[in-house]
N, C-alpha and C positions, 0 to 999 in steps of 0.2 A: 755597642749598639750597632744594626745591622742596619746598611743604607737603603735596604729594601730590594726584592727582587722584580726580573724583568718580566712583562707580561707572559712571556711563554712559560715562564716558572711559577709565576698568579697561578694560571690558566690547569697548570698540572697538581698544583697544590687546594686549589679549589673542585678540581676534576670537572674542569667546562673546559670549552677550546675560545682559543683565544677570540676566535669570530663572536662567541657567545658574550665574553666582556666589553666588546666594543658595541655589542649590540646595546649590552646592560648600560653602557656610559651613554649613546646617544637615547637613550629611553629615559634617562636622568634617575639610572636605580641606584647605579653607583657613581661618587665623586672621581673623576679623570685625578690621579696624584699627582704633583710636580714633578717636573723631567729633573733628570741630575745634567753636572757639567757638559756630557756628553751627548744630551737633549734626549735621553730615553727615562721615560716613563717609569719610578722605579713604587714599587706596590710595597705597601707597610706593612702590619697587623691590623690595622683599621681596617683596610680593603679587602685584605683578606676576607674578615671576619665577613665586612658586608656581602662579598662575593658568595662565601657559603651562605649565608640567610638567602639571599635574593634566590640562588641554587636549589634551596631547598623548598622553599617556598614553588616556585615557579613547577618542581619534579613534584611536589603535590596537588600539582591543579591549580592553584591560583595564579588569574590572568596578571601579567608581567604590569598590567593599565592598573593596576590595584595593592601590588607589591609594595612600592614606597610608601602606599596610605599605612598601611598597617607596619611595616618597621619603624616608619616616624611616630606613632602612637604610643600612648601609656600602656600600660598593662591592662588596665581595664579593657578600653576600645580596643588593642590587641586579640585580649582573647575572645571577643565580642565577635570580631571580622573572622577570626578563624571558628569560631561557628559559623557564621554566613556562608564560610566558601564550603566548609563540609556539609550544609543545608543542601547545596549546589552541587556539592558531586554527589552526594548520595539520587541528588533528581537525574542527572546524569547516569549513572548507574543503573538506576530500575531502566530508563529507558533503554539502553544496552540491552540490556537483560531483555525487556521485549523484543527489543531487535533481535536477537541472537532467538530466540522463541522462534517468532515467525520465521526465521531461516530455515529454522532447524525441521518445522513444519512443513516448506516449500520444498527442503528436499525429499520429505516423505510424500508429497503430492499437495497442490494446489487447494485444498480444503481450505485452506486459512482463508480466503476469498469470501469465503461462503459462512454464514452462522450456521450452527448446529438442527437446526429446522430444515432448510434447505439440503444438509449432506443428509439429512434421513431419507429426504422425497428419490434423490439418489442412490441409496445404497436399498431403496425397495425396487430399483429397474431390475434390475439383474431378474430378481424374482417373480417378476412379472410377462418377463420375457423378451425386454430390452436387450440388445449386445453392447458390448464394450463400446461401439463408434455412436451408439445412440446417445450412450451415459454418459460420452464425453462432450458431445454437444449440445445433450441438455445444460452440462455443467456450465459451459461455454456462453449458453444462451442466460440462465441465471448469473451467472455473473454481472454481462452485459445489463439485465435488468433490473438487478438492484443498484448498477453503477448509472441507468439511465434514470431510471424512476423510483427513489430509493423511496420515495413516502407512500407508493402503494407497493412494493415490496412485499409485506407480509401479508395485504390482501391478495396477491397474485398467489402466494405460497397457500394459502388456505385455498384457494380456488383449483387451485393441482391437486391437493390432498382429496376433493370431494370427487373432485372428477377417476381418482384411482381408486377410490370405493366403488365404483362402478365397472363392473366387468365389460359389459358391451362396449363402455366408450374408450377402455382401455383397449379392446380391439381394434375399434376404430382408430387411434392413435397410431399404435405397430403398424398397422396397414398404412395409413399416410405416411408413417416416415420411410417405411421401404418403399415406398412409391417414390419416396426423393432419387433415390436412383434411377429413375425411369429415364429414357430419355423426354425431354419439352414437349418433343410432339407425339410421344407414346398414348393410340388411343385408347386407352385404361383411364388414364388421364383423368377425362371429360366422365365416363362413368363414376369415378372413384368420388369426384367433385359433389358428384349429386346427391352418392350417397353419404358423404362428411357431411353437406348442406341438412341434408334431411336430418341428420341424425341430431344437429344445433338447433334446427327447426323444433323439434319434438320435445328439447328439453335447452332452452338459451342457458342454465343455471351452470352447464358443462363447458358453454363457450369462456375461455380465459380472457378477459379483459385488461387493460393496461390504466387504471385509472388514473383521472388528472393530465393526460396527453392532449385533452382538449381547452385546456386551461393554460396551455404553453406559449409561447411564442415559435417554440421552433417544435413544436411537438408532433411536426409531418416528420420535421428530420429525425428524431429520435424517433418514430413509428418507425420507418422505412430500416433504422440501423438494427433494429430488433427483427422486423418482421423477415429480413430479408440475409439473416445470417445463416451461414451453414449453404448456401446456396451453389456455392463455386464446387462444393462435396456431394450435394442432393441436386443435380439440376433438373430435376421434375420440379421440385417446391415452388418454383417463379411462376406457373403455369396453373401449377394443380391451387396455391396460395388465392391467386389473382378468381379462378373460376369460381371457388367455393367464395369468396367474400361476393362477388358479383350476383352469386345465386341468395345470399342472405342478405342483401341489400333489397332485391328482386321480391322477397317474400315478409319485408318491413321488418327484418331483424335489426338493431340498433349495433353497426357496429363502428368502431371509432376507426 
């Protein structure tokens, strides 16, 4: 009968390193064995054994806080717990799997952001006559708004969609965001205002609203991060933005 081997021989016959079984003793997974004459620690068959369970256990997912419940158990509550923990990686797992989704999505582009409603009102710019720097900061700006105001979100989406059945106001649109390039004090400006004003005037059902902003506590600030994005790229909008609300406040139009 063999007086047992030394941890670094445990360690290689278990295939853990020795850090791992010392780890495993003060976790209380496995019993420390009696030192021989010599005062080293000599590992049995018994430890062995427990050292591959704990080993195997632990390389299949189940947390080390949990291990000793179920080796110390009957066979019943044994195979009871190891359903539990395969309940638990399998939930693990699908989550992965979404993870690795959305990755995989973000490296094709930024859509994942966005529901399927929202990337359509998008992929109609192009064809309307949007450029690429529009599409990306509409996307930009929807984002921001479903992230600020998620509970009117899809009334704001319905309020896009009617407004781009509308050829006139889709003009008027194009025309204000290339006017974001203008400079501040470009007198275009002040005309351009009157006529966006007029054109909300004649029909408010076109103006997009942010609803429930008035029901906030901080809902100047969340106005302000919306209203005033894209600005640092379009620096007309602060100017041209400010005139046209000033001219439909002027004319009793209701806006928040």
């Amino acid at each position: 009968m063999t007086d047992g081997v030394t941890i670094s021989q445990a360690a290689v016959f278990a295939g853990v390193t020795v850090k791992t079984i010392r780890h495993y003793h003060k976790n209380g997974l496995v019993d420390e064995p009696a030192r021989d004459h010599s005062g080293y620690r000599r590992y049995g068959s018994t430890e062995l054994l427990r050292l591959v369970q704990v080993r195997t256990l632990a390389g299949a997912g189940v947390p080390l806080a949990g291990i000793g419940t179920i080796l110390d158990a009957g066979p019943e509550d044994f195979a009871t717990a190891l359903v539990d923990v395969e309940d638990n990686l399998t939930a693990k797992i699908d989550e992965l799997v979404a993870r690795r989704e959305t990755l995989r999505q973000l490296a094709t582009g930024d859509r994942v952001l966005l529901p399927p409603r929202a990337c359509a009102l998008l992929d109609r710019m192009p064809g309307l006559g949007f450029d690429a720097d529009d599409v990306r900061t509409a996307h930009e700006a929807l984002v921001l708004v479903r992230a600020l105001m998620p509970e009117g979100f899809e009334e704001y989406l319905a309020q896009i969609e009617h407004g781009l059945e509308d050829p006139g106001h889709v003009a008027v649109i194009k025309l204000t965001w290339s006017a974001g390039k203008w400079a501040p004090d470009d007198p275009r400006i002040e005309e351009l205002a009157e006529e966006v004003a007029a054109h909300f005037i004649a029909d408010p059902s076109l103006l997009p609203t942010l609803g429930g902003l008035r029901t906030r506590q901080d809902g100047a600030t969340r106005h302000d991060l919306l209203t005033h994005h894209g600005e640092d790229e379009r620096p007309g909008w602060t100017r041209l933005t400010a005139l046209i609300e000033q001219k439909l406040h002027a004319a009793g139009l209701d806006v928040p």
